[in-house]
C-alpha positions as CSV (number, residue, x, y, z in Angstrom):
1,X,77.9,96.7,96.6
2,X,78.1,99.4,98.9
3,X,80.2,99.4,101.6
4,X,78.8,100.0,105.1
5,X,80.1,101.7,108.1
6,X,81.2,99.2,110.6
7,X,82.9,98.3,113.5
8,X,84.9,95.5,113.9
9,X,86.1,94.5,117.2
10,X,88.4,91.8,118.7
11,X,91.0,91.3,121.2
12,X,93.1,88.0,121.9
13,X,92.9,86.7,125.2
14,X,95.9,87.5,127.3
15,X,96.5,86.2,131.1
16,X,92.7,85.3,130.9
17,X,90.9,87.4,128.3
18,X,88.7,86.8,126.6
19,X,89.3,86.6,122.8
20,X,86.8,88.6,120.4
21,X,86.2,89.4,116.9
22,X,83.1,91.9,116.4
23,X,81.8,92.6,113.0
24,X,78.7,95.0,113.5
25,X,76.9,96.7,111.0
26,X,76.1,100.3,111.3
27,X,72.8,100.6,109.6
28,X,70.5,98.0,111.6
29,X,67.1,98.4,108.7
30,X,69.6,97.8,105.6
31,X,69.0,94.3,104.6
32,X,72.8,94.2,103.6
33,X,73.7,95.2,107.2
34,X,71.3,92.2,108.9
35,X,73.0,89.7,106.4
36,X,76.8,91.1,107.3
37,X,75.1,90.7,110.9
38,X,74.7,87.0,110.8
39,X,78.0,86.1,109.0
40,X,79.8,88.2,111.5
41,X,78.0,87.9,114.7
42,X,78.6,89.8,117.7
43,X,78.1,88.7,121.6
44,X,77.6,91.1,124.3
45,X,80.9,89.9,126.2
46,X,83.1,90.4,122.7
47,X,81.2,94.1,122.4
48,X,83.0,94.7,125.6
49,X,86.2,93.4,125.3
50,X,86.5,95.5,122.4
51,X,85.7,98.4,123.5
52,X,88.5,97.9,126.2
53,X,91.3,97.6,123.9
54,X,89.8,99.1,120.8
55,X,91.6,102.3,121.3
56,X,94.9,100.9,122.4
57,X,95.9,98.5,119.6
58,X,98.1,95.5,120.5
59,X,101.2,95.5,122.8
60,X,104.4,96.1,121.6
61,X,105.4,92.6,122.4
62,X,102.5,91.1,120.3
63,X,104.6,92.7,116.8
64,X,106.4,90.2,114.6
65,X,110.0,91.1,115.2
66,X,110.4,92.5,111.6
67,X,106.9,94.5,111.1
68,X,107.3,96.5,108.7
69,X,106.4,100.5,108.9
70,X,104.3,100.4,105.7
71,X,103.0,97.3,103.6
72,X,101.1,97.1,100.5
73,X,98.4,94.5,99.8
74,X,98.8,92.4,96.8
75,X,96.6,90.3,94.9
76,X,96.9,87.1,96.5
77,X,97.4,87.9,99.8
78,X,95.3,87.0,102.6
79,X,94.5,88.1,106.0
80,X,96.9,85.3,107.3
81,X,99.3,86.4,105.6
82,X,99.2,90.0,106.5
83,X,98.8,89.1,110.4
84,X,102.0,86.8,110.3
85,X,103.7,90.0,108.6
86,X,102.6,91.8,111.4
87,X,102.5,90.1,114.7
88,X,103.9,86.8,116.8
89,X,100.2,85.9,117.1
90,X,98.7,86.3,113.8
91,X,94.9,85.2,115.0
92,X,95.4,88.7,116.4
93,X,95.0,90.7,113.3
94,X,91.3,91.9,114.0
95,X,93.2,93.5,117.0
96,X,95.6,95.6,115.3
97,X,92.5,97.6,113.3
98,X,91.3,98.5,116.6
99,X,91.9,102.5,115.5
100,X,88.9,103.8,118.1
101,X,85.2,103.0,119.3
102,X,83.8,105.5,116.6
103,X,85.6,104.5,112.8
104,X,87.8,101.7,112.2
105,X,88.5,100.0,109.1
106,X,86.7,96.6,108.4
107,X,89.4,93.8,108.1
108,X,87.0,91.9,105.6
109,X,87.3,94.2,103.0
110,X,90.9,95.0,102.5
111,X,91.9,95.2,99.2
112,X,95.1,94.9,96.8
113,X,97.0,98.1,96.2
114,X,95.9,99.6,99.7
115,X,99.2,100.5,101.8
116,X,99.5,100.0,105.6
117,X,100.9,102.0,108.1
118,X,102.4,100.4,111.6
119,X,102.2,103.2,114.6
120,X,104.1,102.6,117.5
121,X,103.2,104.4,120.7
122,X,105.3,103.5,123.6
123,X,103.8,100.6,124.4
124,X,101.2,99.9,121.9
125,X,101.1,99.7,118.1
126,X,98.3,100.0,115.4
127,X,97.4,100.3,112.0
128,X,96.4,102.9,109.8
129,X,95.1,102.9,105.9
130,X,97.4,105.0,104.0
131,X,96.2,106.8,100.9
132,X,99.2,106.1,98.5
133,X,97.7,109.0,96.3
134,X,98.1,111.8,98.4
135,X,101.9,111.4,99.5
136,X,100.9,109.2,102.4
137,X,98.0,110.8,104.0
138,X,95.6,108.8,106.2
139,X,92.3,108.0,105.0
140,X,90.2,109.1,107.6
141,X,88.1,105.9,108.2
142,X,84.7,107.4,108.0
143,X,81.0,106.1,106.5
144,X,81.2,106.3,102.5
145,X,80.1,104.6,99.5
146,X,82.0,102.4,97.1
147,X,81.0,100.7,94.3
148,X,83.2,97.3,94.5
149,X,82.5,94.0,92.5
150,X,81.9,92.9,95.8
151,X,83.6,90.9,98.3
152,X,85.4,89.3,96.5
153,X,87.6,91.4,95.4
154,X,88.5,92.1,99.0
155,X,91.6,89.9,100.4
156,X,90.7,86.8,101.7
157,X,91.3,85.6,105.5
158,X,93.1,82.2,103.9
159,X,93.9,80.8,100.6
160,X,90.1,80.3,99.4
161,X,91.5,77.9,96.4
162,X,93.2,75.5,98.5
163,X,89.4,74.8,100.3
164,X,87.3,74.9,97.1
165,X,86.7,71.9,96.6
166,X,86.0,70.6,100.2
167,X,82.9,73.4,99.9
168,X,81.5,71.9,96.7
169,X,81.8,68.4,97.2
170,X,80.3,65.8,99.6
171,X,83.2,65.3,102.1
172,X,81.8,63.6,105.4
173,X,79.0,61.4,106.1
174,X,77.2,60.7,109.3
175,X,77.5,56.8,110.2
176,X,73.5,56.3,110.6
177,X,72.7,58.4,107.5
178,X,74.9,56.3,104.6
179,X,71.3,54.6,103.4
180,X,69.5,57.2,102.8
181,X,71.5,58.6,99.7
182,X,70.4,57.1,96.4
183,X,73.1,54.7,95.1
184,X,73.9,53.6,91.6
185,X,72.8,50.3,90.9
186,X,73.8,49.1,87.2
187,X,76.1,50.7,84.3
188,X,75.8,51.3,80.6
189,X,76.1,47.6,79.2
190,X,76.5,46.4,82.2
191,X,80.0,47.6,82.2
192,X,82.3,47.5,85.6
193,X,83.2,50.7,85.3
194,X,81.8,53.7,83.5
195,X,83.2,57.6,83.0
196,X,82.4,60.8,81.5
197,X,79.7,60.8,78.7
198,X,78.4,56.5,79.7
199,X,74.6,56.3,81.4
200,X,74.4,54.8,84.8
201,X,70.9,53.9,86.9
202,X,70.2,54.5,89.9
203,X,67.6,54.0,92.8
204,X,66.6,56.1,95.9
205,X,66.1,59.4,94.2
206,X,62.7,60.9,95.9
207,X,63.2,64.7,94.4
208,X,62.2,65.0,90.6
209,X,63.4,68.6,91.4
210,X,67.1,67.5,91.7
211,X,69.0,67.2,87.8
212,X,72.4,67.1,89.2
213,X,74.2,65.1,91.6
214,X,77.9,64.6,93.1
215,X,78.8,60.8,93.3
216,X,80.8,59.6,95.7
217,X,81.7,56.2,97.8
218,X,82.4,56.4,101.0
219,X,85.6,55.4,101.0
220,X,86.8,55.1,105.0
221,X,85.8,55.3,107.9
222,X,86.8,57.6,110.5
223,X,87.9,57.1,114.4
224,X,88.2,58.5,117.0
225,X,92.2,58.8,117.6
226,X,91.5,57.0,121.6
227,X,89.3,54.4,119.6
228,X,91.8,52.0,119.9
229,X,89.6,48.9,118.4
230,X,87.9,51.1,115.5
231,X,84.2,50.1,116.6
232,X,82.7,53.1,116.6
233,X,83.3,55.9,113.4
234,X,82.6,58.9,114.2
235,X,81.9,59.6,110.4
236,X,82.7,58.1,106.9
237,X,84.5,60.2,104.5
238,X,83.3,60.5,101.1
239,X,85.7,60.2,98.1
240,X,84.5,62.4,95.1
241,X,83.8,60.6,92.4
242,X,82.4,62.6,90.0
243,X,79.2,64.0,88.6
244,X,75.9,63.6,86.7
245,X,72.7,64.9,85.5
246,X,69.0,62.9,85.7
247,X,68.2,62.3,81.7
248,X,64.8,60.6,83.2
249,X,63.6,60.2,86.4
250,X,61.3,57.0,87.8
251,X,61.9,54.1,90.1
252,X,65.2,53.5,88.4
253,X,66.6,56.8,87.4
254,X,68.6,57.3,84.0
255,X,71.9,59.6,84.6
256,X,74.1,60.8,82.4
257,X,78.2,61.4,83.6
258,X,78.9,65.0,83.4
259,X,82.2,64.7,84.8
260,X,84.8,62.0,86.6
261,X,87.8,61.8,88.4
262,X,87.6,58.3,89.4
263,X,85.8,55.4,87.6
264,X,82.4,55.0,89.1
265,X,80.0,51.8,89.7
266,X,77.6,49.5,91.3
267,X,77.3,50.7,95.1
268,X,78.6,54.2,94.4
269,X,76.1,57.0,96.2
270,X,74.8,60.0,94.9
271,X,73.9,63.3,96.8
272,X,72.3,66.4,95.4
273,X,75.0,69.3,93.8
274,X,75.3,71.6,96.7
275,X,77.9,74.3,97.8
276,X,79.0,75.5,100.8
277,X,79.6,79.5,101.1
278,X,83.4,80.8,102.2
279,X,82.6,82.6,105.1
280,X,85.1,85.4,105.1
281,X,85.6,85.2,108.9
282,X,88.8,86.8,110.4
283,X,91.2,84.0,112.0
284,X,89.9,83.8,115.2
285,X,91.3,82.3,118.6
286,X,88.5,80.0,120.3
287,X,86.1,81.5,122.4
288,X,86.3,77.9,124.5
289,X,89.2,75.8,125.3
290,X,89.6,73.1,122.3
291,X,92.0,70.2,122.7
292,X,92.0,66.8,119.9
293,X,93.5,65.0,117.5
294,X,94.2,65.0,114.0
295,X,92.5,61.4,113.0
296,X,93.0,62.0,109.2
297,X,95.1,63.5,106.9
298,X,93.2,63.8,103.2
299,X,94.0,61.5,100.6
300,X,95.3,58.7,103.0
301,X,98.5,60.7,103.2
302,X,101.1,59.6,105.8
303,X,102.1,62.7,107.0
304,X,101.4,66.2,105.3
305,X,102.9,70.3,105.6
306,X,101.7,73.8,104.8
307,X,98.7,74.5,103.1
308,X,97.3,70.7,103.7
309,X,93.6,69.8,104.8
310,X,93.3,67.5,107.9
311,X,90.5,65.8,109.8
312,X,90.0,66.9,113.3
313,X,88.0,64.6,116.3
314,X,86.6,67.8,117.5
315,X,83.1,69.2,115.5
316,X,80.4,71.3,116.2
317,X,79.2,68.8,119.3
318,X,82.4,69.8,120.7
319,X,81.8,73.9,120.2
320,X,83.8,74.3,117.2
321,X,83.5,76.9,115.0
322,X,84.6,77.8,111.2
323,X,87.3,80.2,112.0
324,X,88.9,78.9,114.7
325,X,92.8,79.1,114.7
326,X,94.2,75.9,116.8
327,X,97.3,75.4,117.6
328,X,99.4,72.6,115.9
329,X,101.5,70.2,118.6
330,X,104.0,67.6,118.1
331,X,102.9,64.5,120.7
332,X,105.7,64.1,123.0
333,X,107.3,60.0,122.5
334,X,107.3,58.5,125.3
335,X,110.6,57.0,125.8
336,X,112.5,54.8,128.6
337,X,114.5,57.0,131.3
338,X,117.9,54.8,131.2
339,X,119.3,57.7,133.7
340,X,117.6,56.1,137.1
341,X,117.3,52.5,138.2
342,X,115.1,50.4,137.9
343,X,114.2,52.5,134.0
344,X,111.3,54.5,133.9
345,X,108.9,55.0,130.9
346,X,108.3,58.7,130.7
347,X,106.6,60.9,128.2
348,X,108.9,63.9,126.9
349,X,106.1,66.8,126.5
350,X,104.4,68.2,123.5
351,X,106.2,71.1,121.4
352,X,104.3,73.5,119.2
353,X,105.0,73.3,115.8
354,X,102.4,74.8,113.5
355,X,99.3,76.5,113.4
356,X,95.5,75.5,111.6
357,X,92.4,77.1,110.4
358,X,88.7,76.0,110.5
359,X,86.9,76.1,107.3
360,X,84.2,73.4,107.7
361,X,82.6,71.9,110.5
362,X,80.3,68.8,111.0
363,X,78.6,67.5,114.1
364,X,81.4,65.5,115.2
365,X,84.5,66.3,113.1
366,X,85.7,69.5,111.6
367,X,88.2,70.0,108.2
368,X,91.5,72.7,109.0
369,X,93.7,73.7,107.0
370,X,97.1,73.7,108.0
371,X,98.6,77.3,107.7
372,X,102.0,76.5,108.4
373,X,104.7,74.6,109.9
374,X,108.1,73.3,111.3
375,X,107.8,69.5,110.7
376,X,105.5,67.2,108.9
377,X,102.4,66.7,110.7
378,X,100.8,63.4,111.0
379,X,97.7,61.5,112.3
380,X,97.7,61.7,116.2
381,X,99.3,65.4,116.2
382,X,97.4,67.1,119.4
383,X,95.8,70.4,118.3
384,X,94.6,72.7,121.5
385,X,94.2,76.8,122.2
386,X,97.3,79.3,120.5
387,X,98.9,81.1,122.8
């Protein structure tokens, strides 16, 4: 592909600021520009914030305490990464690149073997590209064209593998749609169970255009955390259980398993092979204030760590956005103050302990992944705006 010209902007909100990332694309009749347009989009009031601390870079205050002067990217690293090498905030990164209004480096396409440079002014710091072939010259950061692959070879903004297969499989159904996905309604020899290679049947298939299909079964429900009698789900999660292709269509269909990871039978739904793109957004801090829960931790797990998906009560009803960085809190216990008489019940308050990032969003919940933290996290963990 070739590269375009671009400016990215962004700044974190600080003492009321407004947090930005811009991605803008320099050549507004290029069809490649318009599509980098609407993956990256770009609103008047983060155009502005930019342009305010474009030139500056980020406070000294903002650096990681052992920033390195130079850094090279390796394959494997992502954006994440690179921001927690670099400052206390790493949502920030976008803001480090913020080299002037006219030429600035696009964080989306950094690759491996490009080196870093950290420069400190008196009381702001940026980054520079550092051409490691010409005894550390910078790269003047002007329009040229570069015949990549294409973005993927470019770092990532988080650990694309870990999310994979939450973009190719079903994951979350809507309560009042569950009926309207075709379900399997007998087996090979009328067989309990069947697996890679056996025939199942199945009814509700409308689309002769369709050959393959992911099967799942909706395996839980899912509550709201407050939804202390479980009437209401706010969505059903869908257990992958495999895959098949149509051998012959009709008002009972013929599939064949492709592919299982679970044994699959009567009742088990079907929905048409699909796959969400990885948006390569920067790691943003809301542009709204969020505050949930964590209702779900995948796989029924009883608490979870670094690089772990989670469920969160907040989705796109709520204004969520793939991208988002949330801030991970431990919910204070609420304990009995033996200190004054009669006791009191207090509650001790909530302590940070991790960060997450949004990679998929539904109308009422979203899936993060968590990006790191001090303790294991568990359902009921408050999530809310970084600092």
């Amino acid at each position: 592909m070739f590269a375009l010209r671009s400016a990215i902007r962004s700044a974190a909100r600080r003492a009321g600021a407004t947090a930005a990332v811009i991605v803008a694309a320099a050549s507004a009749t290029s069809t490649l520009a318009q599509t980098a347009t609407t993956r990256y989009p770009v609103s008047g009031e983060q155009r502005q914030t930019a342009d305010q601390v474009a030139t500056l870079g980020v406070p000294l205050s903002a650096l990681a305490p052992n920033a390195p002067d130079t850094y090279t990217v390796k394959r494997g690293d992502t954006l994440w990464d690179i921001s927690a090498l670099y400052l206390t905030s790493p949502w920030r990164w976008p803001e480090l690149w913020g080299m002037n209004k006219t030429d600035i480096a696009n964080p989306h396409l950094i690759y491996p073997g490009q080196t870093l440079r950290l420069v400190r002014g008196d009381t702001h710091a940026r980054l520079e590209l550092v051409d490691a072939g010409q005894a550390g010259d910078v790269v003047r950061l002007s329009p040229s064209t570069r015949t990549v692959a294409g973005d993927r070879d470019a770092i990532p903004s988080i650990p694309n593998r870990l999310i994979e297969p939450f973009l190719v499989r079903p994951a979350v159904i809507a309560p009042d749609e569950l009926d309207k996905y075709p379900r399997i309604v007998a087996t090979q020899e009328q067989r309990v169970y069947v697996g890679v290679g056996d025939t199942a049947y199945a009814r509700g298939i409308s689309d002769e255009r369709v050959e393959r299909y992911n099967i799942f079964r909706p395996a839980r429900p899912l509550f709201d955390f407050d939804d202390e009698r479980r009437r209401t789900p706010l969505a059903y999660e869908a257990f992958y259980l495999g895959m098949a292709q149509i051998t012959k269509g009709g008002e009972v269909a013929t599939l064949r398993i492709r592919e299982s990871t679970q044994e699959i039978g009567v009742g088990d739904r079907l929905i048409p092979v699909s796959r969400q793109p990885v948006l390569a957004y920067v790691p943003r801090r809301p542009d709204q204030p969020v505050d949930g829960r964590i209702i779900s931790i995948y796989s029924g797990l009883v608490e979870t760590g670094t690089q772990s998906v989670v469920t969160l009560n907040r989705g796109a009803r709520h204004g969520m956005q793939v991208g988002y960085v949330v801030a991970l809190l431990d919910t204070g216990a609420t304990i009995r103050d033996r200190t004054v008489t009669p006791n009191e019940m207090v509650r001790l308050p909530d302590e940070r302990i991790g960060a997450m990032f949004v990679f998929r969003v539904f109308d009422e919940i979203s899936y993060a992944l968590v990006l790191r933290v001090t303790r294991p996290v568990r359902v009921g963990d408050r999530f809310t705006d970084p600092d």
